[in-house]
Structures are given as C-alpha cells and as structure tokens.
C-alpha positions, 0 to 999 in steps of 0.5 A: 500500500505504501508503495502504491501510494509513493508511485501515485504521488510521483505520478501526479508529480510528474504530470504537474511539471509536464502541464507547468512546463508547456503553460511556461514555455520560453517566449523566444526572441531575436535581435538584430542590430544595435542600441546607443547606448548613449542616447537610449531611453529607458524605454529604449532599454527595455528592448534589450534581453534581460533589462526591465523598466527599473535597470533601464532607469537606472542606466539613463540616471548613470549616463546623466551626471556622464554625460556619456558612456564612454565604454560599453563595460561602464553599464556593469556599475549600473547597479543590476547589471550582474555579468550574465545580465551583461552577457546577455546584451553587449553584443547588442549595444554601442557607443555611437551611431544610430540606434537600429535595434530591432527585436522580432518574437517567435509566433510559435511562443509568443504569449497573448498578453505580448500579443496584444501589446504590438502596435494595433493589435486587436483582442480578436486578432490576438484570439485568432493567432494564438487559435491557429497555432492550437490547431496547426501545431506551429507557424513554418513562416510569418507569411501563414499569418495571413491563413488566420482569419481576420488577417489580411497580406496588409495586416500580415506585413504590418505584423512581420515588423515585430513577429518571426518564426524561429526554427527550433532543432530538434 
C-alpha cells in the first residue's frame, strides 16, 4: 500500500511539471542590430534581453551626471547589471551611431498578453493567432499569418515588423 501510494504521488508529480512546463514555455526572441547606448531611453532599454523598466532607469540616471558612456563595460556599475545580465546584451549595444535595434518574437511562443501589446493589435486578432497555432501545431513562416482569419497580406506585413518564426532543432 505504501508503495502504491509513493508511485501515485510521483505520478501526479510528474504530470504537474509536464502541464507547468508547456503553460511556461520560453517566449523566444531575436535581435538584430544595435542600441546607443548613449542616447537610449529607458524605454529604449527595455528592448534589450534581460533589462526591465527599473535597470533601464537606472542606466539613463548613470549616463546623466556622464554625460556619456564612454565604454560599453561602464553599464556593469549600473547597479543590476550582474555579468550574465551583461552577457546577455553587449553584443547588442554601442557607443555611437544610430540606434537600429530591432527585436522580432517567435509566433510559435509568443504569449497573448505580448500579443496584444504590438502596435494595433486587436483582442480578436490576438484570439485568432494564438487559435491557429492550437490547431496547426506551429507557424513554418510569418507569411501563414495571413491563413488566420481576420488577417489580411496588409495586416500580415504590418505584423512581420515585430513577429518571426524561429526554427527550433530538434
């Protein structure tokens, strides 16, 4: 009986990691080009991986008294900025030049609330995409977009601005 009960309760474990595990999925981002990190705003700041609102603040609040960077490792002694947070987007950033950062998010793993925060986004468009990837499994490109009802190939290259479909290996 004790037996019995240890393998039920390792059952129903296992069952609440594997539900926990898909609800959690990783939102996968993709980034390309860079961000001054000199004439950045806080807001700005946020694009990049790993910085929320308050570390973006508290970047523009170190550059103020500077002036400027004159280096990009200067953005360790922001207070929040661990190495790994560093790491994570020194290759997106620079000390000159114009900010051309852009950030596109995988629609195979792109939340309904992210969905809903791109620029025209409706709550039923957002319904629609995130229903169409239930039913066919995955998006193979950002041009299936226009096989969700209600998007139309003007919609769909409006959309393509902030979305990409990452290729995941198996």
């Amino acid at each position: 009986m004790r037996h019995c009960v240890i393998t039920i309760s390792a059952v129903i474990c296992l069952a609440i990691s594997v539900t926990a595990g898909s609800a959690w999925a990783k939102v996968i981002r993709t980034y390309q080009g860079k961000l001054n990190i000199n004439s950045a705003s806080a807001a700005d700041f946020t694009r990049l991986p790993g910085v929320g609102e308050i570390i973006g603040f508290r970047i523009v609040k170190e550059r103020e008294p500077r002036g400027k960077f004159t280096a990009i490792k200067e953005l360790q002694q922001v207070k929040g900025v661990s190495p790994r947070l560093y790491d994570g987007f020194k290759n997106y950033v620079t000390l000159e030049g114009e900010s051309n950062l852009r950030v596109h998010i995988d629609l195979n793993t792109i939340t309904r609330s992210l969905l809903l925060g791109l620029p025209g986004m409706t709550t039923g468009e957002a319904r629609s995409i995130i229903n169409y990837r239930k039913a066919r499994r995955a998006f193979t490109a950002v041009e299936d977009l226009t096989q969700v009802p209600g998007i139309d190939e003007r919609r769909m290259r409006e959309l393509a601005e902030w979305l990409t479909v990452v290729r995941q290996r198996r």
